[in-house]
C-alpha positions as CSV (number, residue, x, y, z in Angstrom):
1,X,-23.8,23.2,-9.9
2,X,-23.9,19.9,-8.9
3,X,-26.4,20.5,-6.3
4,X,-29.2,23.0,-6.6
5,X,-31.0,22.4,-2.6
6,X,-28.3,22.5,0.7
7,X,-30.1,21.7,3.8
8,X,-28.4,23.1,6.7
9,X,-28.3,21.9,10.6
10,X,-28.4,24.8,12.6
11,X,-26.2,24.5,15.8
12,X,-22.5,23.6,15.4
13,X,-23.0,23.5,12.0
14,X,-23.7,27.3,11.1
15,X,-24.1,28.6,15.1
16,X,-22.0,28.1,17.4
17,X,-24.0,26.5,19.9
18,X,-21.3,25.9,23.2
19,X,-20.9,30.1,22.8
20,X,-24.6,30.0,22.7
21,X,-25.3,27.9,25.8
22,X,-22.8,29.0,27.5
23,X,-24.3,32.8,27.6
24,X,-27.9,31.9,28.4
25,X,-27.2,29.6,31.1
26,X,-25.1,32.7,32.4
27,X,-27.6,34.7,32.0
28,X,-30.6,32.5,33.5
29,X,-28.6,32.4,36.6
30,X,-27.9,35.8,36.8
31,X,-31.8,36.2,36.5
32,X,-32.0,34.4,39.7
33,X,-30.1,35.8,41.6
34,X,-27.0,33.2,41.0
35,X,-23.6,35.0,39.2
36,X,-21.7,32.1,40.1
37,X,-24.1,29.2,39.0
38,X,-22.6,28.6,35.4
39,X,-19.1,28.2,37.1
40,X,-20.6,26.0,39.7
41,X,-23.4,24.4,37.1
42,X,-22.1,24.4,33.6
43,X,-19.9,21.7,33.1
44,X,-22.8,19.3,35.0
45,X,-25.6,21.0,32.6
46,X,-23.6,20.4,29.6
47,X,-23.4,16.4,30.0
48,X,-26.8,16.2,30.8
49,X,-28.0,18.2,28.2
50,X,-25.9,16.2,25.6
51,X,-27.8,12.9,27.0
52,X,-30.8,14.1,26.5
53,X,-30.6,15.4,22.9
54,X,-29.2,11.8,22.1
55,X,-32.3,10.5,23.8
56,X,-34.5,12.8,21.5
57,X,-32.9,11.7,18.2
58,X,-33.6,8.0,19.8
59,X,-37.2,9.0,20.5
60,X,-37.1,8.2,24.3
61,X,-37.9,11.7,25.2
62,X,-39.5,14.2,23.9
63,X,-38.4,17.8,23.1
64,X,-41.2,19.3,25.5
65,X,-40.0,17.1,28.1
66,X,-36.3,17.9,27.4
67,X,-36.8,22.0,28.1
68,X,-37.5,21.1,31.7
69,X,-35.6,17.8,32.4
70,X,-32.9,18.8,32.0
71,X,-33.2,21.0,35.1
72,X,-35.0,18.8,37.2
73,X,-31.8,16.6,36.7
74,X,-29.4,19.4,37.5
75,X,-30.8,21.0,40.1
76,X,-31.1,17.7,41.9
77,X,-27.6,17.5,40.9
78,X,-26.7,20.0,42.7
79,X,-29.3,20.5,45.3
80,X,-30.6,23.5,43.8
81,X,-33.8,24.7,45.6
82,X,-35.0,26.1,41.9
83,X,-38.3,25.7,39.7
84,X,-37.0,24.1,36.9
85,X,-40.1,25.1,34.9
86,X,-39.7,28.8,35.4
87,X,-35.7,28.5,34.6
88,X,-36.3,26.6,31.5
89,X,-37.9,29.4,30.3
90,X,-35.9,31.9,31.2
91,X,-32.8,30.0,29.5
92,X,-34.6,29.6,26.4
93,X,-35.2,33.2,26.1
94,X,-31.7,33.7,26.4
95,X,-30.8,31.1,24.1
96,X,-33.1,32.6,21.5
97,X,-32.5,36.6,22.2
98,X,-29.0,37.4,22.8
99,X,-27.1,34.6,20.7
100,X,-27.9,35.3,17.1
101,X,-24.8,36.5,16.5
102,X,-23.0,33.7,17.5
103,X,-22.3,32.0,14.1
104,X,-19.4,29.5,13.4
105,X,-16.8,31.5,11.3
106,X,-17.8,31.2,7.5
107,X,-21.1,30.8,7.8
108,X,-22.5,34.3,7.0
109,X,-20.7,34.4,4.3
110,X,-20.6,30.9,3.0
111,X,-24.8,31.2,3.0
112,X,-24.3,34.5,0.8
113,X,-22.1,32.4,-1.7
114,X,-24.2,29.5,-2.0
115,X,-27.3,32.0,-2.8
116,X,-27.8,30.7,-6.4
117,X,-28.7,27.7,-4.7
118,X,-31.7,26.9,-2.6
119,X,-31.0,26.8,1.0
120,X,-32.9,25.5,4.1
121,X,-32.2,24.7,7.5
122,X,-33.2,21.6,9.0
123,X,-32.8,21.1,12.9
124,X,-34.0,19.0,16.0
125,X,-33.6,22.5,18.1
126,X,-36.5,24.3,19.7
127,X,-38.8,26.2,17.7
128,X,-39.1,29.7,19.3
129,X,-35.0,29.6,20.4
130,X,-34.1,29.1,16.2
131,X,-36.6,31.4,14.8
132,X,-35.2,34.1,16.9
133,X,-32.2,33.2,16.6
134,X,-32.0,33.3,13.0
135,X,-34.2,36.2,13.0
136,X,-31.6,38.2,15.2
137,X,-28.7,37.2,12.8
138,X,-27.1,38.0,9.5
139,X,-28.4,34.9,8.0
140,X,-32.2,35.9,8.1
141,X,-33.2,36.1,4.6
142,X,-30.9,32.8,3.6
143,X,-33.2,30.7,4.0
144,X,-36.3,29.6,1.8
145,X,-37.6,27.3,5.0
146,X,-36.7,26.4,8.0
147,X,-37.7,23.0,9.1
148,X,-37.8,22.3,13.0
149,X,-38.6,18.9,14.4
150,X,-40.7,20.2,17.5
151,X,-42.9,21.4,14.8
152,X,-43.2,18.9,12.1
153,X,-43.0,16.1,15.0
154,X,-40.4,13.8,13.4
155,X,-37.0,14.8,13.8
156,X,-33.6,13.7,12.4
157,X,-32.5,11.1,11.8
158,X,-36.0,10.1,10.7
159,X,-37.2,10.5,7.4
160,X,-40.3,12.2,9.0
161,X,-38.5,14.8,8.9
162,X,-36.8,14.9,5.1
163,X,-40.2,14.0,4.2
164,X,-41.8,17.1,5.5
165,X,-38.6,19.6,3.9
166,X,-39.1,18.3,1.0
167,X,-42.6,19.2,0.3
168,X,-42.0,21.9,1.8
169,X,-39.1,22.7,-1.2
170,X,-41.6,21.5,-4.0
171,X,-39.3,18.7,-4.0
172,X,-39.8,14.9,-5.3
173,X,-37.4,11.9,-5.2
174,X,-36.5,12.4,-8.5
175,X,-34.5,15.4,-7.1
176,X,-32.7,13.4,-4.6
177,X,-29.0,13.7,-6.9
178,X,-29.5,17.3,-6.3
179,X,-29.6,17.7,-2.8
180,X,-26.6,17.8,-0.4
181,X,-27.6,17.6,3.4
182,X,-24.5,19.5,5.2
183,X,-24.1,19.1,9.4
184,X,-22.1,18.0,12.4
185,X,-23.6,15.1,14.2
186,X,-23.1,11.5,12.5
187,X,-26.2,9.9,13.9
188,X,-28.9,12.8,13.2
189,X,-27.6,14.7,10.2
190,X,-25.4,12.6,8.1
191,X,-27.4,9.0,9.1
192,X,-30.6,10.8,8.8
193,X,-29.3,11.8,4.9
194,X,-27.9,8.4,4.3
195,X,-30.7,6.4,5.0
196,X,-33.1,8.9,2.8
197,X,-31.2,8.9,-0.2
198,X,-29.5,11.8,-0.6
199,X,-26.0,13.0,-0.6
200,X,-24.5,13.9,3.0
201,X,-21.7,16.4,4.1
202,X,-20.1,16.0,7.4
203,X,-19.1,19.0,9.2
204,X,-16.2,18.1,11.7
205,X,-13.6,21.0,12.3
206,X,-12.1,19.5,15.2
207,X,-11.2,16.3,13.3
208,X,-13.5,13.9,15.3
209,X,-13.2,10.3,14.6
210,X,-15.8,8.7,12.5
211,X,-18.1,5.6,13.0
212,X,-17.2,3.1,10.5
213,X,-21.2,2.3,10.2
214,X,-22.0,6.1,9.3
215,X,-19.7,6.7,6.1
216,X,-20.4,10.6,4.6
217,X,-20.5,11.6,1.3
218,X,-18.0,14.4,2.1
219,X,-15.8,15.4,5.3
220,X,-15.1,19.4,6.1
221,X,-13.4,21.1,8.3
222,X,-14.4,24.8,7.5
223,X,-17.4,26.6,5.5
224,X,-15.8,27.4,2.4
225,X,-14.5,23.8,1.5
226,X,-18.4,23.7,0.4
227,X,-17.6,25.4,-2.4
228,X,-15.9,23.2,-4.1
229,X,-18.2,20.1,-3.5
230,X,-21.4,22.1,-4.4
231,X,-20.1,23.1,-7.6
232,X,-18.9,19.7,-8.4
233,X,-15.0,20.6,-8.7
């Protein structure tokens, strides 16, 4: 095997995070009394939500912050007479308890192929949404750690974060050659890899084009081409 540790991002990567959004901002709603707020809402939410995350991976906000910001900024939007506070936490629980099964397609089974190997997700998600998440899903017992910026305070791309994984693994930087970062954001995942020394694989199934600053290691556009690269073919 050419690489023995595959650190995985979590959404878009191996769950499909658009599917999962998408139902717990239904669902918040629906919890306040508003069926037709996602319809009315969603599309707004979404770029927001987006912004914010880049402003995380920038360090301009942080992820505490980002839970309720995001609907203080929609709600005034939309002129929303809602606490954003209380609906914050009812979209997380959503996010975190009904949307474990929302995987990208391969990823159960590419995590159960890649099994000789050590596997670990690293993410800049929320802590309680991805260990429930995972928790809920079929990829439970993948992982040997899961490694969440809210909780190690440093999160991708900086090497805070890589630091903290691999002491976590029993890892040093002799084993750099070994380790293959896989995920589907350029300027967290891949830029985050490049800049620590390790070997990155972009994630890209709807053919995205690149940023000639961030070059990756490898390209994919489904689960299983990992095969292939981890075995060195």
């Amino acid at each position: 095997m050419k690489y023995d540790v595959i650190l995985f991002d979590a959404d878009d990567t191996l769950f499909d995070y658009d599917q999962s959004e998408s139902y717990a901002l239904r669902e918040a709603f629906k919890q306040f009394g508003m069926p037709e707020g996602f319809e009315d809402c969603g599309s707004t939410y979404k770029e927001i939500n987006k912004g914010l995350w880049r402003d995380l991976e920038l360090g301009l906000i942080s992820s505490d912050a980002l839970r309720v910001e995001r609907f203080t900024r929609l709600f005034a939007a939309h002129e929303l007479e809602l606490d954003p506070e209380s609906f914050s936490a009812a979209y997380l629980f959503h996010l975190g308890a009904g949307t474990g099964t929302f995987l990208i397609k391969g990823a159960a089974e590419i995590c159960r192929e890649l099994s000789g190997c050590r596997l670990a997700v690293i993410t800049n998600g929320i802590k309680e949404v991805q260990y429930s998440r995972i928790q809920d899903s079929p990829l439970r017992d993948a992982f040997a750690h899961i490694i969440i910026s809210e909780e190690v305070g440093s999160q991708k791309p900086e090497p805070g974060i890589f630091d903290h994984a691999f002491a976590k693994l029993g890892l040093t930087h002799e084993d750099k050659p070994n380790v293959l970062i896989v995920g589907d954001t350029l300027t967290s995942d891949i830029q985050g890899g490049i800049a620590y020394g390790i070997d990155t694989c972009w994630f890209n199934p709807r053919g995205k084009s690149g940023d000639p600053g961030i070059t990756p290691t490898y390209e994919i556009k489904a689960l299983p081409e990992l095969l292939s690269i981890v075995g060195g073919e």
